[in-house]
C-alpha positions as CSV (number, residue, x, y, z in Angstrom):
1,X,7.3,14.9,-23.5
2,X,4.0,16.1,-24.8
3,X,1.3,17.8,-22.6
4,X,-1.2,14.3,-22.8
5,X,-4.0,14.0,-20.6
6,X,-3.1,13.9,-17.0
7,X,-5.3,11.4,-14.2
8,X,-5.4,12.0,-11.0
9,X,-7.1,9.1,-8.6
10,X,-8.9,9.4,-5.3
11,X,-9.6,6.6,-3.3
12,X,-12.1,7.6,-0.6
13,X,-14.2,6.0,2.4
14,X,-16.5,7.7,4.3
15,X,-15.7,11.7,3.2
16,X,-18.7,13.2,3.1
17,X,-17.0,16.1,5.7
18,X,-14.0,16.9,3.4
19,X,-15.1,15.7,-0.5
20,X,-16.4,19.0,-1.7
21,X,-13.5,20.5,0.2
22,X,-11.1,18.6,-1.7
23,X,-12.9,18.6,-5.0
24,X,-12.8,22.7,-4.9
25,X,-8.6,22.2,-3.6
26,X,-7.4,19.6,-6.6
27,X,-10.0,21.4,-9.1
28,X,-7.9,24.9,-8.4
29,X,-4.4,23.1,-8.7
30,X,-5.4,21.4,-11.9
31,X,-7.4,24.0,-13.7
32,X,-3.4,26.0,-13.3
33,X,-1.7,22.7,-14.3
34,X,-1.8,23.8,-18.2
35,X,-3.0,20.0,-19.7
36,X,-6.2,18.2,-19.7
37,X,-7.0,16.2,-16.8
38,X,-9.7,14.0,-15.3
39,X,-10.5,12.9,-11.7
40,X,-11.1,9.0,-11.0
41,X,-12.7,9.3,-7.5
42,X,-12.9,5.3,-6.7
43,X,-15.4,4.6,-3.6
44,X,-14.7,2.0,-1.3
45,X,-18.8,1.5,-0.6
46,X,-18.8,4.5,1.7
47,X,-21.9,3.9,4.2
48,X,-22.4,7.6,4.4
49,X,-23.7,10.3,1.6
50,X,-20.2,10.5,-1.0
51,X,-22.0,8.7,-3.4
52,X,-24.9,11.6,-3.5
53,X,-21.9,14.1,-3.7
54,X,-19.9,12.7,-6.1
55,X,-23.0,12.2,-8.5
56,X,-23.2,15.7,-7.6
57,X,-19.9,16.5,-8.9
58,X,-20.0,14.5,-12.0
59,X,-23.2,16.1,-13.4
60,X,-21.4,19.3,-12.9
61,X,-17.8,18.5,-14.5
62,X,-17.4,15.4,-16.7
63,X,-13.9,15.8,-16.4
64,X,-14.8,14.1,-12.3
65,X,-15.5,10.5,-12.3
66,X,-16.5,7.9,-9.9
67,X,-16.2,4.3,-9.6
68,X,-17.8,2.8,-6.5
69,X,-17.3,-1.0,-5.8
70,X,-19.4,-3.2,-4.4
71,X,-17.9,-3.3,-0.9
72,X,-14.7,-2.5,0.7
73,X,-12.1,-4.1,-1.1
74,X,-9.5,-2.1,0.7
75,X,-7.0,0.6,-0.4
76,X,-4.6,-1.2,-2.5
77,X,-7.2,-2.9,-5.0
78,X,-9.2,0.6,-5.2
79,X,-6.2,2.2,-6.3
80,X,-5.1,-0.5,-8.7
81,X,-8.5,-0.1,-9.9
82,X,-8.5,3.4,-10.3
83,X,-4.9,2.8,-12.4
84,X,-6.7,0.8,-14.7
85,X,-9.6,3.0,-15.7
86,X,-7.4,6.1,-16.0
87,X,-7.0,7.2,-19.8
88,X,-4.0,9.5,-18.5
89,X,-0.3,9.6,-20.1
90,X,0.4,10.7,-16.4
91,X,-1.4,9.0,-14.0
92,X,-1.0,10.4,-10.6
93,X,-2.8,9.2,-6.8
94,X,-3.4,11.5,-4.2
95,X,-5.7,10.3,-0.9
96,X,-8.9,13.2,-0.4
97,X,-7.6,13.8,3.4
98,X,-5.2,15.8,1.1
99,X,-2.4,15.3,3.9
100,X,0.0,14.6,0.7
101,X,0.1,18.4,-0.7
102,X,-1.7,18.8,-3.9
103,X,0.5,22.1,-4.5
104,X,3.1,19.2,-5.2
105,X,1.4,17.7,-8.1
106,X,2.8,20.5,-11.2
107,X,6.5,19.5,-9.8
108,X,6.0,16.0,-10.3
109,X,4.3,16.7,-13.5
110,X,7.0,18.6,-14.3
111,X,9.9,16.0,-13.2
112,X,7.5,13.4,-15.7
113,X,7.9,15.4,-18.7
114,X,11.7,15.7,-18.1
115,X,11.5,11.8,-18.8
116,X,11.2,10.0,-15.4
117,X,8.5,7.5,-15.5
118,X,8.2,7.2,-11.9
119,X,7.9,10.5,-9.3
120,X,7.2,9.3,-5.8
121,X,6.9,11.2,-2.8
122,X,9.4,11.0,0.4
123,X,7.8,11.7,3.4
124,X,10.3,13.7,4.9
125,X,9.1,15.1,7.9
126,X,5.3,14.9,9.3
127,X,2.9,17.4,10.9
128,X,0.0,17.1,12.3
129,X,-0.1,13.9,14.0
130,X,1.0,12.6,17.4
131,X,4.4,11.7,17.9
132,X,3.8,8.5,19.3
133,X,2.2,7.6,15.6
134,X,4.4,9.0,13.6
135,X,7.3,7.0,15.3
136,X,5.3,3.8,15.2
137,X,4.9,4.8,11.6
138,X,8.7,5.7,10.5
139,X,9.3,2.5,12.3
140,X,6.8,0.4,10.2
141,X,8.4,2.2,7.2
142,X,12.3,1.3,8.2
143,X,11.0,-2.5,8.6
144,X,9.7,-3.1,5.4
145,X,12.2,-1.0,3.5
146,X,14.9,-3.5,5.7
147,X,12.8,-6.5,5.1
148,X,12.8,-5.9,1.6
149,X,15.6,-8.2,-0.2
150,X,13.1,-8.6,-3.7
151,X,13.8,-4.8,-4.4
152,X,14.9,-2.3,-2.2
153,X,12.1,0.0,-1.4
154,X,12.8,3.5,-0.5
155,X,11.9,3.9,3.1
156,X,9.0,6.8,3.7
157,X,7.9,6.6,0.4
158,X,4.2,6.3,0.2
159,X,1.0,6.0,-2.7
160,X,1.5,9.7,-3.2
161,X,3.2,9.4,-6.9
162,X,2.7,9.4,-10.4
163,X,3.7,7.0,-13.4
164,X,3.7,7.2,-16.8
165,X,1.6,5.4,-19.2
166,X,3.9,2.7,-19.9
167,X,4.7,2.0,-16.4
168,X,0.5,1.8,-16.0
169,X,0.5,-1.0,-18.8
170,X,3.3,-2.9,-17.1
171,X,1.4,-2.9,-13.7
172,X,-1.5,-4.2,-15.5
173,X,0.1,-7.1,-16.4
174,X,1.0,-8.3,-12.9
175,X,-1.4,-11.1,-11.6
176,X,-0.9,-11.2,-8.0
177,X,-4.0,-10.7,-5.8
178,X,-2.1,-9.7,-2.3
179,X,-0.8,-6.1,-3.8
180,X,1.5,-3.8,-2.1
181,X,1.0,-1.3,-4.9
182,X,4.0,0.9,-4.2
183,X,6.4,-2.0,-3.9
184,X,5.1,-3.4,-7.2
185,X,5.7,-0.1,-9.0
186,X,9.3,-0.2,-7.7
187,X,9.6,-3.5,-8.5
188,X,8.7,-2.4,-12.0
189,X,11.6,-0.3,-12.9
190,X,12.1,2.5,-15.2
191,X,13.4,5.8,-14.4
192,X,12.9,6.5,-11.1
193,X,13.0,9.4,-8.8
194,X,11.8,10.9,-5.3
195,X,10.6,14.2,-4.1
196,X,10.8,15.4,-0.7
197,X,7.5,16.8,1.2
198,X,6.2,17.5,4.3
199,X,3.1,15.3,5.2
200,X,0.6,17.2,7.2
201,X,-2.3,16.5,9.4
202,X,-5.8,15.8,8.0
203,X,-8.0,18.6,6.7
204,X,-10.8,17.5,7.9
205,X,-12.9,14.2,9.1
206,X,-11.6,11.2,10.5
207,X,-8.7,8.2,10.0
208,X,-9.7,5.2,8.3
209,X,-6.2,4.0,9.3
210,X,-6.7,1.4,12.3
211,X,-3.7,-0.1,14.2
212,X,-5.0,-3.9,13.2
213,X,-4.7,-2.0,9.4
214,X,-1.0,-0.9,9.7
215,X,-0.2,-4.1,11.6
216,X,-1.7,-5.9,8.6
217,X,-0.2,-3.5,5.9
218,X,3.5,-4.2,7.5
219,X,3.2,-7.9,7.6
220,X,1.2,-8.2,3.8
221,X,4.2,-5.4,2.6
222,X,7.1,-7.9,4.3
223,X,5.7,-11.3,2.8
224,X,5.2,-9.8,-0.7
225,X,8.6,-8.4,-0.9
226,X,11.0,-10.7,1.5
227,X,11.9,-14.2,2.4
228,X,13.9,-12.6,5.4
229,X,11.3,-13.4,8.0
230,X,11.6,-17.2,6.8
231,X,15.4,-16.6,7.3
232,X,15.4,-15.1,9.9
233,X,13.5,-17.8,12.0
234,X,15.6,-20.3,10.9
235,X,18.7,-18.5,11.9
236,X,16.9,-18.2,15.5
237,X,15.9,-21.9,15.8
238,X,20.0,-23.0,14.6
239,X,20.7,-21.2,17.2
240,X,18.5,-22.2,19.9
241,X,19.0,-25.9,18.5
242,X,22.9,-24.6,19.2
243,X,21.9,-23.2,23.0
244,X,20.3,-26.7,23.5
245,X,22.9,-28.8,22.7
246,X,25.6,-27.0,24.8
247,X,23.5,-27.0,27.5
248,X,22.7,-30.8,27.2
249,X,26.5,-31.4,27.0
250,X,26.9,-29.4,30.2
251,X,24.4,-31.3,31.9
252,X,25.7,-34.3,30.6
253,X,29.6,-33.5,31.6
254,X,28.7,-32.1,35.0
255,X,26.7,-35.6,35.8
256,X,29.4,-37.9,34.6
257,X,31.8,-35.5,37.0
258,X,29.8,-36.5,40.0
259,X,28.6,-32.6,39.8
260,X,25.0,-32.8,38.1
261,X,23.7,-29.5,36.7
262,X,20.4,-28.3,37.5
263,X,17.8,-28.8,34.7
264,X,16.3,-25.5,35.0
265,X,18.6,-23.7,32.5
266,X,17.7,-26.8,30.0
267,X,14.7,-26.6,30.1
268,X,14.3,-22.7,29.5
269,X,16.3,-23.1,26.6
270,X,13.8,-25.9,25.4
271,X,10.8,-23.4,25.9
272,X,13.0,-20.8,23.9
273,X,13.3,-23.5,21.0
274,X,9.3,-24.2,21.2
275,X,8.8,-20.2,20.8
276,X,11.4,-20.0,18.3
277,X,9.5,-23.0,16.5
278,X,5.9,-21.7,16.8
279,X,6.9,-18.2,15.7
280,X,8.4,-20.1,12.8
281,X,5.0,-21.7,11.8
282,X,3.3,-18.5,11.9
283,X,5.3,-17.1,9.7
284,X,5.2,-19.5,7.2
285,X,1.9,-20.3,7.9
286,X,1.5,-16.1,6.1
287,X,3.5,-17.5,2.9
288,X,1.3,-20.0,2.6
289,X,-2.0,-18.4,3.1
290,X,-1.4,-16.0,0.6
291,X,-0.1,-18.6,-1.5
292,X,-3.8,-20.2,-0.8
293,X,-5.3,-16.7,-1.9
294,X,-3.4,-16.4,-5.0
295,X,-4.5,-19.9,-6.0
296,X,-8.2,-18.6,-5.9
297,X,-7.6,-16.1,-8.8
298,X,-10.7,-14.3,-7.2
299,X,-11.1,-10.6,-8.8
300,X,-9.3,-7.8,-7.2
301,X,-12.4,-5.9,-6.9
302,X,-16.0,-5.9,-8.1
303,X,-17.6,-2.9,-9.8
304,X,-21.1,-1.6,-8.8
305,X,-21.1,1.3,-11.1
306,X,-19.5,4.1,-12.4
307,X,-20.6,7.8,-12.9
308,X,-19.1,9.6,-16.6
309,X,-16.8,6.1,-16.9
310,X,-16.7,3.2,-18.9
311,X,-14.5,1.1,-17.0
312,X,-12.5,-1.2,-18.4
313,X,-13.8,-4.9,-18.0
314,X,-11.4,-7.8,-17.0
315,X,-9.4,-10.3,-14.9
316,X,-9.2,-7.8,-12.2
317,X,-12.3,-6.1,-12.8
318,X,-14.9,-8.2,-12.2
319,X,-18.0,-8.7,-13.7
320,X,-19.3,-6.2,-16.6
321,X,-19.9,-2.9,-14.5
322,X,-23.6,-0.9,-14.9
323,X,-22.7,2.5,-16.3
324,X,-24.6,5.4,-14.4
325,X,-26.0,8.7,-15.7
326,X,-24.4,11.5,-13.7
């Protein structure tokens, strides 16, 4: 495995408090790394003054380079657009809260040149946070890991990884629009392999992470990669269509005995069906909305410009991007 140029993406909202901070952090880790490397910093529109900083940073070191989009098109898309800008033979993503440690990155350089074409990081333990989060979290993690019956994806695994070249041009290819990106990459194949670390609290600023996010993230995770929900519902209505129809027999044997049975039992099992039911359509009701988004074949994302870039144009990229001086 030759030294090739290494990429490292950083999707980033809001960081004005921590961006320098960070650049100054990943700049010392690289610089020791031994290989060429850029910096794709990709901007979710951040309201605040990251674009000023980062056009900053990119007069100062073409090696950093920024791609903002023209409004939040949430995490997944920014780092699948980041992925397809990268030049890289290893292309690596690391979030700028820099809670996944940078002083990871030579090992899973490292593990890449020994010929694995996918190093992902196992969240083994987490500091930093409350615990009441982090078990919601682990949780989240062990459902869709359980959910998952497309591919089996490693529960506690995160976006903190790196993949080679090849595995970039294979994720290029896939079409979808609803993208659970590290569920795609397993999906993917090739050599795989996990490194243990310890996630740790943020370094600075705030969480863009919001409850209705990780609520949406589980269920957008579980419908990509599972028709066990489906299954699961219809399991639960056989069987409160089973409940139902012992209890109407009992009803019906105690009143031909002379003995009638109270309906109250029926008709608690009849609101248990209805639940079961309705719970049912909301399900599939997700399968078929994102079945309705995917039919739209809208762009993943849409470029406003990029700083010491030229960004691939495509499918997924949107109209031609205006090119910046740094």
């Amino acid at each position: 495995m030759t030294n090739g140029l290494f990429s490292l993406i950083v999707p980033v909202l809001n960081e004005e408090e921590i961006l320098l901070g960070t650049r100054a952090t990943l700049g010392g880790v690289l610089d020791r790394l031994g290989m060429p490397y850029e910096v794709l910093v990709v901007d979710n529109a951040s309201g605040d003054r990251t674009p000023q900083l980062m056009a900053e940073v990119c007069r100062q070191d073409p090696r950093w380079k920024y791609l903002r989009l023209s409004r939040n098109f949430g995490y997944q898309n920014s780092i699948t657009a980041g992925m397809l800008a990268a030049s890289g033979d290893a292309i690596m993503v690391i979030d700028a809260d820099l809670q996944d440690p940078p002083e990871m990155i030579p090992r899973f350089v490292e593990l890449w040149r020994e010929g694995h074409d996918v190093v992902y990081g196992v969240r083994e333990k987490r500091t930093g946070e409350s615990a009441w989060r982090i078990g919601l979290t682990r949780l989240a993690m062990r459902a869709i890991s359980w959910l998952s019956d497309d591919v089996k994806l490693p529960p506690h695994s995160g976006d903190f990884r790196l993949i080679s070249r090849r595995v970039r041009d294979a994720y290029a290819l896939l079409p979808e629009g609803c993208r659970y990106v590290r569920g795609l990459i397993h999906w993917l194949g090739f050599r795989q392999v996990g490194v243990p670390y310890t996630r740790r609290g943020r370094v600075g600023g705030s969480s863009k992470v919001s409850w209705p996010f990780l609520v949406d993230f589980t269920v957008n995770a579980a419908v990509n990669f599972s028709f066990r929900p489906v299954r699961l519902f219809s399991a639960f209505g056989l069987a409160a269509l089973a409940l139902t129809g012992v209890a109407g027999l009992a009803w019906l044997g105690g009143h031909l005995a002379g003995r009638p049975v109270g309906l109250t039992a029926v008709h608690l099992l009849l609101l248990l069906n209805l639940g079961v039911l309705s719970g049912g359509i909301g399900v599939l009701g997700e399968y078929v909305a994102r079945t309705h988004l995917e039919s739209k074949r809208r762009p993943l994302w849409v470029l406003d410009y990029t700083l010491n870039l030229d960004a691939p144009d495509g499918p997924a990229a949107g109209p031609p991007l205006r090119r910046r001086s740094a």
